[in-house]
VEXMARMI-576212 format. One record per residue (C-alpha): residue number from 1; x negated, y negated, z negated. Coordinates in steps of 0.1 Angstrom, whole numbers. Layout:
BEGIN
- mitor  xx  yy  zz
- NUM  X  Y  Z
...
This chain:
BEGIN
- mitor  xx  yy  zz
- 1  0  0  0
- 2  -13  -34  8
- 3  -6  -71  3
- 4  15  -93  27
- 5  -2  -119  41
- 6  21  -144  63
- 7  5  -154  92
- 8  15  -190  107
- 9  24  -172  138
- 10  55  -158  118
- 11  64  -186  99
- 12  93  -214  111
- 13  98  -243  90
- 14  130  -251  83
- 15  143  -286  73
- 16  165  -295  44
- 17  182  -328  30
- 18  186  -331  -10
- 19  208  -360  -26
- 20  191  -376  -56
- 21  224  -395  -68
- 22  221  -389  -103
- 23  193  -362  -107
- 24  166  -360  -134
- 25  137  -369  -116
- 26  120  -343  -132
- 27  141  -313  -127
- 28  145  -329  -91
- 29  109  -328  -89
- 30  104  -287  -95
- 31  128  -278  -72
- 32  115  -300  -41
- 33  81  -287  -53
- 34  90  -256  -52
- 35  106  -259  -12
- 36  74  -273  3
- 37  48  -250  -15
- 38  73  -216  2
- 39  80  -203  -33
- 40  113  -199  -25
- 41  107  -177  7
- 42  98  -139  5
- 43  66  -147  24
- 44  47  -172  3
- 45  14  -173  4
- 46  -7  -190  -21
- 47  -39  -199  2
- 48  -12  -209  31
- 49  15  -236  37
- 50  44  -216  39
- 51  66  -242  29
- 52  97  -263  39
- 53  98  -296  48
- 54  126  -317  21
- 55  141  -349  29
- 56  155  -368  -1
- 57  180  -395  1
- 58  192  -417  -25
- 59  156  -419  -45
- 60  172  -450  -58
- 61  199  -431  -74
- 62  175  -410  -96
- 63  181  -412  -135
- 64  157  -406  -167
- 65  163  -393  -195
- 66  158  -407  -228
- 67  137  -443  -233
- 68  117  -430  -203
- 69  128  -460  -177
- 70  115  -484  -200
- 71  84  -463  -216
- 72  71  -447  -186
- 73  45  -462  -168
- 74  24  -461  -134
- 75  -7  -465  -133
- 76  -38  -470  -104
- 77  -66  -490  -101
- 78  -77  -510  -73
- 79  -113  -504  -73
- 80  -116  -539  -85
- 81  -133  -551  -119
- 82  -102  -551  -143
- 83  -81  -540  -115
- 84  -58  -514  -135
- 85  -22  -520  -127
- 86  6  -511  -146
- 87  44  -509  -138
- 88  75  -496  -157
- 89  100  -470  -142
- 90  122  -494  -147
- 91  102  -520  -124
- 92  91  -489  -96
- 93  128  -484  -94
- 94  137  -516  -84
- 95  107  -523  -60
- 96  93  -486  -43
- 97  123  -459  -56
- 98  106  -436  -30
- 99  72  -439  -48
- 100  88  -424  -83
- 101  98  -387  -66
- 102  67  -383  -44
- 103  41  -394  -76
- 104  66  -367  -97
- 105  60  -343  -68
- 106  23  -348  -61
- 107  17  -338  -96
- 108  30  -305  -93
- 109  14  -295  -58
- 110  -22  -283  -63
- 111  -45  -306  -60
- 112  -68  -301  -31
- 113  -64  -297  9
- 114  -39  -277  9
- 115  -20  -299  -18
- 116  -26  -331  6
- 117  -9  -314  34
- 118  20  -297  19
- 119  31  -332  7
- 120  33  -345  40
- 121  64  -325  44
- 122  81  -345  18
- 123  101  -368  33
- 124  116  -397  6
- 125  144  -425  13
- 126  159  -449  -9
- 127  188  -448  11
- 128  213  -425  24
- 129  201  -427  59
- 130  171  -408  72
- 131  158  -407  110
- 132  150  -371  111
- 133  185  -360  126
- 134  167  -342  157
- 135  157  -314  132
- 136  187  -305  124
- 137  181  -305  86
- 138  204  -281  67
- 139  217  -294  29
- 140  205  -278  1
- 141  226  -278  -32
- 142  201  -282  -58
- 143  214  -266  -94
- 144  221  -288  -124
């Protein structure tokens, strides 16, 4: 008996569209993980991108739990002396929704090449309109 190894050859994306309107953006955040690293498919691979691609509308619908839209914080530095910047959710929601759900994401991918390019298959909108129609994206009811 041996190991499966999915080849690329047999693998066919598919496309799916989530609605963030009123989801933790934590639990949120597992379950797209979880589509564009191919956990959820019989074939996954951990050396190989077998995932999904996700597109999420509504990212400016996503809710916190607890104190966390005023507590949390986002940090990055801009390679400038004294250049660390800090925003609340609460400010990240207002300006770059989008950014909240792809830094939540990003954190849970591993965190090397193949990380960087099974993000690129997350696709986030703050609004409920999303040009990737041609692809025929299929819904996909997350639990909660």
């Amino acid at each position: 008996m041996s190991t499966y190894m999915a080849k690329a050859s047999d693998l066919a994306p598919r496309w799916f569209v989530i609605d963030a309107t009123d989801k933790v953006v934590g639990r949120l955040a597992v379950q797209i993980a979880t589509i564009i690293r191919g956990k959820h498919r019989p074939e996954y691979t951990p050396h190989m991108d077998t995932g999904d691609f996700v597109i999420v509308i509504n990212a400016e619908k996503v809710r916190f739990t607890g104190k966390k839209l005023d507590s949390k914080t986002y940090n990055w530095y801009t390679r400038h002396p004294g250049g660390l910047k800090k925003v609340t959710a609460r400010n990240m929601l207002a300006t770059h929704p989008e950014r909240i759900l792809e830094a939540a994401v990003r954190r849970m991918v591993p965190r090397n090449r193949l990380g960087r390019q099974q993000m690129t298959k997350l696709k986030v909108y703050a609004g409920s309109s999303h040009p990737h129609q041609a692809q025929q994206p299929q819904e996909f009811k997350i639990e909660a």
